[in-house]
N, C-alpha and C positions, 0 to 999 in steps of 0.2 A: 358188650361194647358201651362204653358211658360217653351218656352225650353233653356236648360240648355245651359249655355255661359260661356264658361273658357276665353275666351277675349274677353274686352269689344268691342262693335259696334266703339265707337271713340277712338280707341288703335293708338296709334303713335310714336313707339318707334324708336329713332333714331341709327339704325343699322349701315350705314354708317361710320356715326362718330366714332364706334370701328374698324374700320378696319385694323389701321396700329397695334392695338393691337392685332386683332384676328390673322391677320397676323402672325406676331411674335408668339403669342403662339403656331399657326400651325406648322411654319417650326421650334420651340423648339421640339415639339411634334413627329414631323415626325423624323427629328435627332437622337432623343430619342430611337424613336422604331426600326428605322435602327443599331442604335448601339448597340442594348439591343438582335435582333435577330442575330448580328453580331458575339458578344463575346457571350452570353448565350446559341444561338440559338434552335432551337426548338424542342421540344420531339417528335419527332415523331413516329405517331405510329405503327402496325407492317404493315400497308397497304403501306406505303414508304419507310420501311428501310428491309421489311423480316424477316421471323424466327418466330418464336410461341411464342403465349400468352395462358397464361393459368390463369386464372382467381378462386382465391380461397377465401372461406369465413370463418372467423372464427368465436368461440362464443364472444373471447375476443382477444384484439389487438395484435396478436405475437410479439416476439419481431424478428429485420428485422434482424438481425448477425448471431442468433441461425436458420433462415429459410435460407437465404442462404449460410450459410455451409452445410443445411442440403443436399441442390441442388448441391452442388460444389460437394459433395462428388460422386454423381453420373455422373459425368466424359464427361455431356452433352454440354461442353463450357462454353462460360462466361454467365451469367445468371444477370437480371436486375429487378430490386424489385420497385414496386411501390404503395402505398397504394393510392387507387382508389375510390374516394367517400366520405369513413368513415376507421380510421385506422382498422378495425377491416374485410375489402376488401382490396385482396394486388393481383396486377396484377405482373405474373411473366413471363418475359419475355424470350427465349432461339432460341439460332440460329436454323436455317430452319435443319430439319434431311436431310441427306444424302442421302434418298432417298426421290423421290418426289409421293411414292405410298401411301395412306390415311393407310395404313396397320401399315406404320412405323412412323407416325405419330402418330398414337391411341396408339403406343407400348411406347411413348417417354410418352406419359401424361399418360400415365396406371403407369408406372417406378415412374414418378415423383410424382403422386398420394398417391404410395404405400408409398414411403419413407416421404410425407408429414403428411399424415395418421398415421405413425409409432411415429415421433416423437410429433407433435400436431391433437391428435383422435378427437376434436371437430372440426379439416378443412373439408369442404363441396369444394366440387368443383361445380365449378359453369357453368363457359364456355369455350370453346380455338375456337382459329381462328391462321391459319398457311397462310403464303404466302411466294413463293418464293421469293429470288432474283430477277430473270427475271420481272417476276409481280412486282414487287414494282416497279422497277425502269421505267416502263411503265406506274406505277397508278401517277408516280413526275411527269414524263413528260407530260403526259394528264391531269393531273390537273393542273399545271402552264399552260399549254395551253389554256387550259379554261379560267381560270381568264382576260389572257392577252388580249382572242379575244372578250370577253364578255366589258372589259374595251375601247379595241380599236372600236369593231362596235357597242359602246353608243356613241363613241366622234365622229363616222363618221354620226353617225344619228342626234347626235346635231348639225352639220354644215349646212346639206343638211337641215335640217329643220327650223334651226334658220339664223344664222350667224356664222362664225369661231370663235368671241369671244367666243361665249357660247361652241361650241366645247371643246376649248382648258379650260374652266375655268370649265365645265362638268370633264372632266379627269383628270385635276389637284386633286380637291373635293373628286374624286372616288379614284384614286390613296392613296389620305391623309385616306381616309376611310377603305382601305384595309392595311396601313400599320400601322392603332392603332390597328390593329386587332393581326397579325404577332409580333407587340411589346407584345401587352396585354397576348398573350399566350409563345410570350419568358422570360415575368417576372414571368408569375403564373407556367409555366411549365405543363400547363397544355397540357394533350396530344392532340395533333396536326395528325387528320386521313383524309380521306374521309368524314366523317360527317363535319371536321372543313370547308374543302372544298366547300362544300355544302351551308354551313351556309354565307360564302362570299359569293358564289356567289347571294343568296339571301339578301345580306345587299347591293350587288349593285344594283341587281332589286328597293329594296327601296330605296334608294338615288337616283337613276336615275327619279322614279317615283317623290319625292319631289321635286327636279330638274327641273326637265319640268315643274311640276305644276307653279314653281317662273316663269320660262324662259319667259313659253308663257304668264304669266300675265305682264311680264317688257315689254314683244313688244307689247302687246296688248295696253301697256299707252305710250309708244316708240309715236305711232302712233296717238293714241288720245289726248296725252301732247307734240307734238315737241316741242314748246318754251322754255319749261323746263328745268332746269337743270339734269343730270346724274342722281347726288345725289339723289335729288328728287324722280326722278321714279322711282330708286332701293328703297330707303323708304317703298314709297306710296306702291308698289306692294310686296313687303316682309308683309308689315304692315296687307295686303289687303288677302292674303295667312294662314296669321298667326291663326286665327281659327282653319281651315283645319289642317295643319301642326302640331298644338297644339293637335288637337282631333283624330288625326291620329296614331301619336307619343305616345299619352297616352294610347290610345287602346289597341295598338298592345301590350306597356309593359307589360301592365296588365296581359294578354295572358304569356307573356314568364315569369314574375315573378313568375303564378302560375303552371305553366310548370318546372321551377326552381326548385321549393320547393316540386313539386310531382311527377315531372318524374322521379326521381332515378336518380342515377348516370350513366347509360348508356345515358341522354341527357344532362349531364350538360355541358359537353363543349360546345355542338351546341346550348344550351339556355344560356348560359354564352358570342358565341358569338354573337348571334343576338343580344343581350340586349344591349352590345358594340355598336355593329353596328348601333342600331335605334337612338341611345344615340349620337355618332360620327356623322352618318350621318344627322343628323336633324343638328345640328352647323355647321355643313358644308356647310350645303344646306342656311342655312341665313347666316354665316357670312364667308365664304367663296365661295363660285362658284359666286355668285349675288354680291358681292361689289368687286370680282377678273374684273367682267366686265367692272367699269370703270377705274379700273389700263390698262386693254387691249384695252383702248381709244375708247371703244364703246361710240357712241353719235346720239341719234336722227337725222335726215335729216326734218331740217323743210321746205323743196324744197319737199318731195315728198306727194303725194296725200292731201285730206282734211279731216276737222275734221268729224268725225260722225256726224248726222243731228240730228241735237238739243244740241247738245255736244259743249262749248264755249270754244274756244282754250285758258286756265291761259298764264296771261303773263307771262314773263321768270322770275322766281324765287320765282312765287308764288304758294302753291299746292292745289291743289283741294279740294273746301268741301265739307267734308262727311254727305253725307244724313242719 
């Protein structure tokens, strides 16, 4: 039984040669989402800004003006409507009660229950989740924390492991990979929680993992190709990678596509980002972090050690042939 190959054995696709282009699209890209979560910025939801969510369903789509006035009327603050899903789910949002005992929280969605029930009798309620102040602003700052220390002790593991180029060319990668994410969800609007959280930091676990996979294959022909050119080896080992990367890549979407389409809407954002993520990350991982290496004047030492035994050193400019 022959197994199945999404790329072929003699694949040689010349990646390098995009680079000043992928380049440019990148920092377009990055621009993009820096200024998109700038001016738009991001809905977040009630785990970072406070105040309760109360989650209603109906048989058919409300209309959003006639619900909240009907909320307004009841005198609970400003109040924020979101249809969540499918028009026909509308998360409603209201600042934290005045008291922080669960008693007076049950009494605020009991209030608002009653009055949603009064005027649309086919609303169902579904769920609520309250968080204070305090809490929120503890759940921002531990979550930027995370991100930051999760991105900095990948770039201090690619140093000690590799060389400072791949360090610095690992976080540049991850950085660009965490900010289409922040863009992605300042255009859709889509709500921004702790799950979205989560879902980065698992897009950086996989970028980092695709990463090292290239990394240690460029030093591993660093070593066995010195004569060579840069260019060359980042090729040759991207080329050599690309299987893996391909079958990797494709897997996991699969997984999240049908995650997408059957987990409700309580995971679509965190399967809307990962999908992002694997999508960002894998182009990042080929045409960014691996061809950033010889902008950051990484080059073979052909002064150190010798070739592998039976391994014939190509002379300089020409690449190795594939068995």
């Amino acid at each position: 039984m022959r197994l199945l190959k999404l790329v072929p054995d003699n694949t040689n696709l010349p990646f390098v040669s995009l680079r000043a282009w992928a380049f440019g699209l990148t920092m377009l890209l990055s621009i993009a989402a820096i200024g998109l979560t700038a001016v738009r910025g991001l809905n977040l939801g009630v785990d970072f800004v406070g105040g309760l969510m109360i989650e209603e369903k109906f048989a058919t789509p409300p209309h959003l003006d006639s619900l909240r006035s009907t909320i307004d009327n009841l005198g609970l603050g400003e109040v924020r409507l979101q249809q969540f899903g499918d028009p026909r789910t509308v998360s409603i949002r209201l600042p934290p009660p005045k008291s922080t005992d669960k008693g007076a929280t049950d009494a605020v969605v009991q209030k608002v229950q009653a009055a949603i029930n009064a005027k649309f009798p086919d609303a169902k309620f579904s769920k609520q989740d309250a968080v204070s102040g305090k809490v929120s602003g503890e759940l921002i700052w531990k979550g930027a924390l995370a991100v930051v220390l999760a991105v900095f002790g990948i770039g201090l593991f690619a140093i000690f492991r590799f060389e400072w180029q791949f360090g610095v060319s690992t976080v540049v990668a991850i950085v660009h990979d965490v900010l289409m994410t922040l863009g992605f969800f300042a255009l859709t609007q889509l709500e921004f929680d702790l799950n979205i959280v989560a879902a980065v930091l698992t897009i950086i676990g996989y970028s980092i993992n695709d990463k090292i996979v290239i990394d240690d294959r460029i030093r591993e022909n660093m070593r066995r190709y010195r004569k060579m050119d840069m260019p060359q080896i980042v090729d040759l080992s991207v080329n050599e990678t690309l299987p893996r990367t391909v079958m990797t890549s494709l897997t996991i979407l699969i997984a999240l596509v049908a995650l997408l389409i059957f987990g409700g809407h309580v995971l679509q954002g965190f399967t809307a980002a990962m999908i992002l993520g694997i999508v960002v990350g894998t182009y990042s991982s080929i045409y960014v972090s691996s061809s950033l290496l010889i902008t950051l004047g990484l080059r073979p030492d052909p002064t150190k050690g010798d070739a592998p035994t039976g391994k014939a050193v190509p002379s300089e400019g020409m690449p190795p042939k594939k068995r």
